[in-house]
Structure formats: structure tokens, C-alpha cells
C-alpha positions in Angstrom: 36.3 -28.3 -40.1 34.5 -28.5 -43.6 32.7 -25.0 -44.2 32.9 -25.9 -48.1 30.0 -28.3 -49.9 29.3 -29.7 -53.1 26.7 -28.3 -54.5 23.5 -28.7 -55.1 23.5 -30.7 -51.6 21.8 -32.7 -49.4 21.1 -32.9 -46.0 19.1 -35.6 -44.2 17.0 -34.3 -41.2 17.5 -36.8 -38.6 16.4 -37.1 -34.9 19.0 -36.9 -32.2 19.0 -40.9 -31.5 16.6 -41.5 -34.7 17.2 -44.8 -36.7 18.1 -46.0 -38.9 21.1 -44.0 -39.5 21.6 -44.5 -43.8 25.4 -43.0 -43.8 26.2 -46.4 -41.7 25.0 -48.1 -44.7 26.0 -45.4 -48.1 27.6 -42.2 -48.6 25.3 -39.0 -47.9 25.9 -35.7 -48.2 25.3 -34.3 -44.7 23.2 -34.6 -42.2 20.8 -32.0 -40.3 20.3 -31.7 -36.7 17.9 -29.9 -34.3 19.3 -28.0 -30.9 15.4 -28.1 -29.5 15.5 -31.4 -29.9 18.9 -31.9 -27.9 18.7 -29.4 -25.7 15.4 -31.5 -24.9 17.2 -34.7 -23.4 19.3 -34.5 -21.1 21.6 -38.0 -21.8 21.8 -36.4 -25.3 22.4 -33.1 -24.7 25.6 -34.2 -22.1 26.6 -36.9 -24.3 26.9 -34.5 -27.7 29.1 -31.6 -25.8 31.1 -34.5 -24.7 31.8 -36.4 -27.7 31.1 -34.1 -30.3 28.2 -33.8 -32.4 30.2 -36.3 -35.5 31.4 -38.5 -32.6 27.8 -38.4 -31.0 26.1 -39.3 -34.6 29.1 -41.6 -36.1 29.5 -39.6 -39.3 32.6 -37.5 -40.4 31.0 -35.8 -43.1 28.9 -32.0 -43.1 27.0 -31.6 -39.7 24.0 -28.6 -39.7 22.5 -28.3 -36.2 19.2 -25.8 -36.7 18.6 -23.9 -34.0 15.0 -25.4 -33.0 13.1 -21.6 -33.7 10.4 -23.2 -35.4 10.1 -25.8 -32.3 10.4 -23.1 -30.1 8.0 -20.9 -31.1 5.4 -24.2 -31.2 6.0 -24.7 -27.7 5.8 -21.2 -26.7 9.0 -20.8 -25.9 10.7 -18.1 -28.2 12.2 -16.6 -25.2 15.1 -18.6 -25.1 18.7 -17.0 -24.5 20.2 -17.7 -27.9 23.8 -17.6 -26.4 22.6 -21.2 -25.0 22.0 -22.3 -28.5 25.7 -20.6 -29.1 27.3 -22.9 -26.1 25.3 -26.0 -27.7 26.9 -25.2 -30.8 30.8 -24.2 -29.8 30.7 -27.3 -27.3 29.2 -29.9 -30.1 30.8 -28.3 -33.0 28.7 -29.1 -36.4 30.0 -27.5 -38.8 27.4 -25.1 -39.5 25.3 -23.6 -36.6 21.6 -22.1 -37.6 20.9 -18.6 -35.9 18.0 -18.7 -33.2 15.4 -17.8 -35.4 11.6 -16.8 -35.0 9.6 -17.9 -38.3 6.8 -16.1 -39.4 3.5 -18.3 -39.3 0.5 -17.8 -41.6 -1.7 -15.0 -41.5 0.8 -12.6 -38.9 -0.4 -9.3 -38.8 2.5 -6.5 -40.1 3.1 -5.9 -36.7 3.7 -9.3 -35.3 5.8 -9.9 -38.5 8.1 -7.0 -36.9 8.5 -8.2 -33.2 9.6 -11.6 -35.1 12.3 -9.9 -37.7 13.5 -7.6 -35.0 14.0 -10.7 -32.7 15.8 -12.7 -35.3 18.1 -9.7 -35.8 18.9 -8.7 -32.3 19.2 -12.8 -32.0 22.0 -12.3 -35.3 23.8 -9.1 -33.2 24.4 -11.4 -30.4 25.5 -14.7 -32.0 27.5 -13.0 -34.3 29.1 -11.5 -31.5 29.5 -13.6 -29.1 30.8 -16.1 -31.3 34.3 -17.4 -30.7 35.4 -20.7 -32.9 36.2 -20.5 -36.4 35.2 -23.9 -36.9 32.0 -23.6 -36.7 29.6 -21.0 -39.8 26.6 -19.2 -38.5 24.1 -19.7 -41.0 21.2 -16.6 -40.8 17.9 -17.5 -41.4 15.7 -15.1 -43.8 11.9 -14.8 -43.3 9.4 -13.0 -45.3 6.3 -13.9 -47.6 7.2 -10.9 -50.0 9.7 -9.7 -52.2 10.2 -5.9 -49.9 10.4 -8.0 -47.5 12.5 -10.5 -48.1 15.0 -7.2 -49.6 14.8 -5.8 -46.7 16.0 -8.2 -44.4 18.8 -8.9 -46.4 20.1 -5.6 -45.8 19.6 -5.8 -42.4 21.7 -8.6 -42.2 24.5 -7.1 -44.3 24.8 -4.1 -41.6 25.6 -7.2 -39.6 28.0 -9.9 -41.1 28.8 -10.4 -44.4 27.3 -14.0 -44.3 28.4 -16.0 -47.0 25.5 -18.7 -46.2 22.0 -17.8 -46.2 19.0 -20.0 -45.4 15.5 -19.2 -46.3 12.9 -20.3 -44.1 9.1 -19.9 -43.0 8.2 -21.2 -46.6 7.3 -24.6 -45.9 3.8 -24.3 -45.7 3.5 -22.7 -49.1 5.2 -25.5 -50.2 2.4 -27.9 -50.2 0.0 -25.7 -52.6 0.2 -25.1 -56.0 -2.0 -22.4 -56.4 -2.1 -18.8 -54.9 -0.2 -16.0 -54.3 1.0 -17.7 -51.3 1.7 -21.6 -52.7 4.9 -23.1 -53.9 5.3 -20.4 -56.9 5.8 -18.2 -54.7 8.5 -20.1 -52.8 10.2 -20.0 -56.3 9.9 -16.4 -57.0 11.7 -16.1 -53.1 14.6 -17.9 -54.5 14.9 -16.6 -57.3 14.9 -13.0 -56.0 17.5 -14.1 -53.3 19.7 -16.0 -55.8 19.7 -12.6 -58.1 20.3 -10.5 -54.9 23.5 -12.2 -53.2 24.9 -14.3 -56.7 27.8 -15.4 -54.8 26.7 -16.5 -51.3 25.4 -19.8 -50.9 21.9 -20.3 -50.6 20.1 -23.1 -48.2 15.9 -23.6 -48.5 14.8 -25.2 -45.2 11.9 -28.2 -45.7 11.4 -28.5 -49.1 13.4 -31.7 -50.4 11.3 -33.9 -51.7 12.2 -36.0 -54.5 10.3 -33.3 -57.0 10.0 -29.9 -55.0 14.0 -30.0 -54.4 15.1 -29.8 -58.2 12.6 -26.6 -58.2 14.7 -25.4 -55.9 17.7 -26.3 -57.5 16.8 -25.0 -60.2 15.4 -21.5 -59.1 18.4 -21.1 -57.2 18.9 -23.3 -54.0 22.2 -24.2 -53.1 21.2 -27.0 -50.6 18.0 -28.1 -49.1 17.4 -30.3 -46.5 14.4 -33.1 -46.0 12.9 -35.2 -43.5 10.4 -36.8 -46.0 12.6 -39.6 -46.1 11.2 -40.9 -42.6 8.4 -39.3 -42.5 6.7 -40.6 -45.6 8.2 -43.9 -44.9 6.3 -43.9 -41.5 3.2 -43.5 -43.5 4.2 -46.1 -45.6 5.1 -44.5 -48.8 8.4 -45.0 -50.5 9.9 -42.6 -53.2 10.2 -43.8 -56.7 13.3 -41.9 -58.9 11.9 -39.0 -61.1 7.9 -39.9 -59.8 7.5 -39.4 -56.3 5.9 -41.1 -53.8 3.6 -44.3 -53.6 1.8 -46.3 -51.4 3.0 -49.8 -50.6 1.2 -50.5 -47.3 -2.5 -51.0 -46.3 -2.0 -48.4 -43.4 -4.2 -45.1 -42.8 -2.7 -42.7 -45.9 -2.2 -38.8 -45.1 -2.4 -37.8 -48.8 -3.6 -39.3 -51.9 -0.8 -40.7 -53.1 -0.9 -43.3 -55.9 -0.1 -47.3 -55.4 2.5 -48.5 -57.4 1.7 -49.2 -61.2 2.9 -52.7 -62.6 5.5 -50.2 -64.6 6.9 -48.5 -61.4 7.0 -52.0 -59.8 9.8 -52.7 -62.5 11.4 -49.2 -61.9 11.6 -50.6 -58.1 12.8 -53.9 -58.9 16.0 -52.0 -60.2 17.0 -50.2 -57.3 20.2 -50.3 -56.4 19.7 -49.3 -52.7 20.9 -51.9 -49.7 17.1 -52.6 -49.1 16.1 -53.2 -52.5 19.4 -55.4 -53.7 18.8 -57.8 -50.8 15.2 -58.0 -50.1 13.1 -56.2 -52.6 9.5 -55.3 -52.0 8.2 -57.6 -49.9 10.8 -55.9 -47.0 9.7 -52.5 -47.8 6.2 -53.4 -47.1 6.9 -55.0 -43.7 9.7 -52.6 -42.6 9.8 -48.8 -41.8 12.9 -49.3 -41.3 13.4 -50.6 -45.0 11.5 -48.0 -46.4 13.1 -45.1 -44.8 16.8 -46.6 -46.1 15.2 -46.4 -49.3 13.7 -43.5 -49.4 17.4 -41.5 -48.1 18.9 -43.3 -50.8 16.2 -42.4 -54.0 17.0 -38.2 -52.1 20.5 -38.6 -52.2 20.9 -40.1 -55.7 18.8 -37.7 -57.1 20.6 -34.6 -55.8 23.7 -36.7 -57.2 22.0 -36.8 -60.5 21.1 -33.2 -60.2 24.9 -32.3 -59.6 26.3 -34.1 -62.6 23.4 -32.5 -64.8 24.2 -28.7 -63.7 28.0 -29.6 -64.2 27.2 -30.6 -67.8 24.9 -27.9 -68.3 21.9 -30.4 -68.8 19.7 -30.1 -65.6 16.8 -27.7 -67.0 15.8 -30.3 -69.4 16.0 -33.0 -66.8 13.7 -31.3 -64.5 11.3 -30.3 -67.5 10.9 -34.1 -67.8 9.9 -35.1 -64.4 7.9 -32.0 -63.7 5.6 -32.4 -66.8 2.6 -34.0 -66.0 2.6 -33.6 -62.4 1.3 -30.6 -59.8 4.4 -28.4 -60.2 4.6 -28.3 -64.3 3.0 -24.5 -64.3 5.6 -24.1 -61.3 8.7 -25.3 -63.4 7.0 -22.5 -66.2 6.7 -19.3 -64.2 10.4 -20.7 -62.7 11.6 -20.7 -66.3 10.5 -17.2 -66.9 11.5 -15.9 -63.8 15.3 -17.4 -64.1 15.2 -15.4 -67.8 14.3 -11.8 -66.2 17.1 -9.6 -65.4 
């Protein structure tokens, strides 16, 4: 089973029967599954310990099934035995199984943050232990909104395992605010501080991969990062643009204020080289969700190849100084800068 991945990677967050399925059509780096979801339907949930969660999905390449804790704890249902998740995982074998976790939610009080760490650990003890294949990698989940904290639990797990993949979680809401102690530079400081803490153990940020907040992440520190923007925002009818973002290209009800496409990023579009684009062009992306959500996993996955070839040639810092200037995250990409320069 592949426990080793390219780095800075990709994974596409993809429902259980979700379409379209992009690695039918180009090369992806991995793709990202949830248990909750699964252990939610029954055909699915028989059909993946049967075949396999790469037979299931039709794709040979990295499989990450997260364990649903963020799910769970929206539905109210934290309570669950996490040696079920275990079974899910050993029967379906992805090739990298996410701890049961509980994620801490805004505004906790210290002593609800507690009952959740303390969960997450005694949920780590018994994984851990009651794990039995090789071929699959627990992958621990770290939660905390501060720097102590964050320490802190990293030397919790270490009494346990010596994990050699980390994720960070419970960060996604700061993600989407640029200002305060709590926005996205603080989500940068949290990798950073992780990245100085364990320099040799891969580090995966869970829900931040859009086309401009995963080369922050990359950049502060983030060995992989996974996304589903790429349906999401194609569902809303926005498509992503290569080193811009994302733009409006339908007349439905918009979520956020993104920007319409300029007659400039028109001609950035008509260059694609994505399946959608080559064939059919804009017209199709306005009509088809479809369309736009194989364009969108194709704009994420090139630029985390672009990202790739940059680090290798020692080139990425400038490349992410250029898209970040003049957008939200350029005072984001500074205190990132500064941070990455403290010992």
C-alpha cells in the first residue's frame, strides 16, 4: 500500500457516490473520503468493505478516509465507538485512516476544550492499539486555537505513537477571515509552529485548499491539504481561474462576492488546457455543474503541480508573493514571511 506522497499534495474531497469523478478523466493526486458519510448508507458502506475502498471509487492512487468527527459532533453523535471507524478502515483499506476526532468549535469554554482533547486522545490510545494492518497509516488529528495548546497536544500524542503524519484541524473557520487574532494569520502562525516543532513528520491542514489559501499553507509549512471547493464552488457557479481565484460565470443566487470574469480572465480561460475547456469552452461551464466542477479539480491540481516544481527549484516564495499581492491574504503572506525567518 502507498504510505509515501509527493509533496506538496493534493487531495480532492469527494462524496461516497459523488460525480463527476475527475481521476476518470486526468491524473490527481489523491483523493479524500469521509467514514460518516459511508458508514451513513448502507449499499455503500457493504459495497466498500467488499470491494475495497480503490475498487469501490475506481482509482489506484492515495486513498484518505477522515473519520467523520467534525460530522459527528454536528449531528450530536460524538459518542461513537471509534473501533467501528477502525473496522471501516481495516475492511476498506485507504491508505491512510484519520483518527476519530472531536474538533473544537468557536467560542468553547477551557473546559469543554478539555473533554474534547481528552476524547481525541483516549480515541488515539485505542486506535492505536487496536490497530492490526500495516497497510493502512493512522493519521492523528491536532486541535487547538493557541500555540500552548497546540504544544501541548503534540506531546500528548508522542507519549502515544511516534506518528510520522500529523493533521491539523478545527482551523477552518478562521480560514475565511483575514483579520483577528483568530482569522487565517493565525492558521499560519499554527503551521508554522507545528512545522518548526516535528521538522521531519509530514504535515496535512484539513479544509483549506483553495486555489490561493493552499500555497499559504504550502508555504508556512503544509505538507498536503485537502479541498472540496472544487464542487462546492462549482455548485454555486463559480469556477477557479489559475493564480486569481474564483469568478462568477452563472446568473444563479451568489454566496460571496466574488467577481465576474474580466474580458482579460476570459482570455486566461480560453487557454485552459482542462478536458472541459479544450472541448467545449465557456459556454459548457455556464450550463454544466458538472463542467465546472472538472475544471475547477483540474485549475487545484495543476496548481499544487506548479507549487511542487517551484519548491524543487527553490522558486516558490516568489511565486506565491505574486498571486497573493493585491488580494485579501497579501498582509497574510507578510507576517508568513516573517514568521518562516524566526528561529
Amino acid at each position: 500500500m502507498v504510505h509515501e506522497i509527493e509533496t506538496p499534495f493534493l487531495w480532492i474531497a469527494q462524496l461516497i457516490d459523488g460525480k463527476p469523478k475527475p481521476w476518470k478523466h486526468y491524473s490527481i493526486d489523491g483523493v479524500m473520503i469521509n467514514a460518516y458519510e459511508i458508514l451513513g448508507n448502507a449499499k455503500a458502506n457493504n459495497d466498500v468493505r467488499k470491494k475495497g475502498i480503490h475498487g469501490y471509487l475506481e482509482f489506484k492512487g492515495p486513498i484518505m478516509m477522515d473519520s467523520g468527527g467534525f460530522q459527528f459532533m454536528k449531528k450530536k453523535e460524538l459518542d461513537i465507538d471509534p473501533k467501528k471507524i477502525l473496522r471501516l478502515y481495516e475492511e476498506s483499506k485507504p491508505n491512510f485512516g484519520v483518527i476519530l476526532d472531536h474538533p473544537l468549535g468557536p467560542n468553547l469554554s477551557h473546559e469543554e476544550k478539555m473533554d474534547r482533547w481528552f476524547k481525541t486522545l483516549t480515541n488515539t490510545r485505542m486506535m492505536v492499539a487496536n490497530h492490526t494492518t500495516d497497510c493502512i497509516k493512522l493519521v492523528p488529528a491536532v486541535h487547538g486555537h493557541k500555540l500552548d495548546e497546540i504544544e501541548w497536544f503534540l506531546q500528548e500524542l508522542d507519549k502515544i505513537s511516534a506518528f510520522d503524519f500529523l493533521g491539523i484541524g478545527s482551523l477552518v473557520p478562521s480560514v475565511f477571515s483575514t483579520k483577528g487574532a483568530g482569522g487565517i494569520a493565525n492558521v499560519v502562525e499554527i503551521v508554522n509552529f507545528v512545522r518548526k516543532k516535528v521538522p521531519d513528520r509530514r504535515i496535512h491542514v484539513f479544509g483549506v485548499g483553495s486555489t490561493l489559501t493552499m500555497h499559504l499553507m504550502f508555504y508556512a509549512g503544509a505538507n498536503s491539504v485537502d479541498s472540496s471547493g472544487w464542487r462546492t464552488k462549482a455548485a454555486y457557479g463559480a469556477i477557479q481561474l489559475p493564480r486569481i481565484g474564483d469568478r462568477y460565470i452563472t446568473p444563479r443566487k451568489r454566496h460571496k462576492t466574488y467577481r465576474d470574469l474580466s474580458e482579460s480572465e476570459k482570455e486566461i480561460l480560453a487557454k485552459c488546457e482542462c478536458p472541459v475547456c479544450k472541448k467545449e469552452g465557456l459556454e459548457k461551464l455556464k450550463k454544466s455543474f458538472t463542467s465546472r466542477a472538472m475544471h475547477n479539480a483540474w485549475v487545484f491540481q495543476k496548481e499544487v503541480e506548479t507549487a511542487r516544481k517551484l519548491i524543487s527549484e527553490n522558486d516558490y516564495e516568489d511565486y506565491v508573493k505574486e498571486i497573493l499581492t493585491n488580494t485579501t491574504f497579501s498582509n497574510v503572506f507578510e507576517y508568513a514571511t516573517k514568521l518562516k525567518a524566526t528561529v
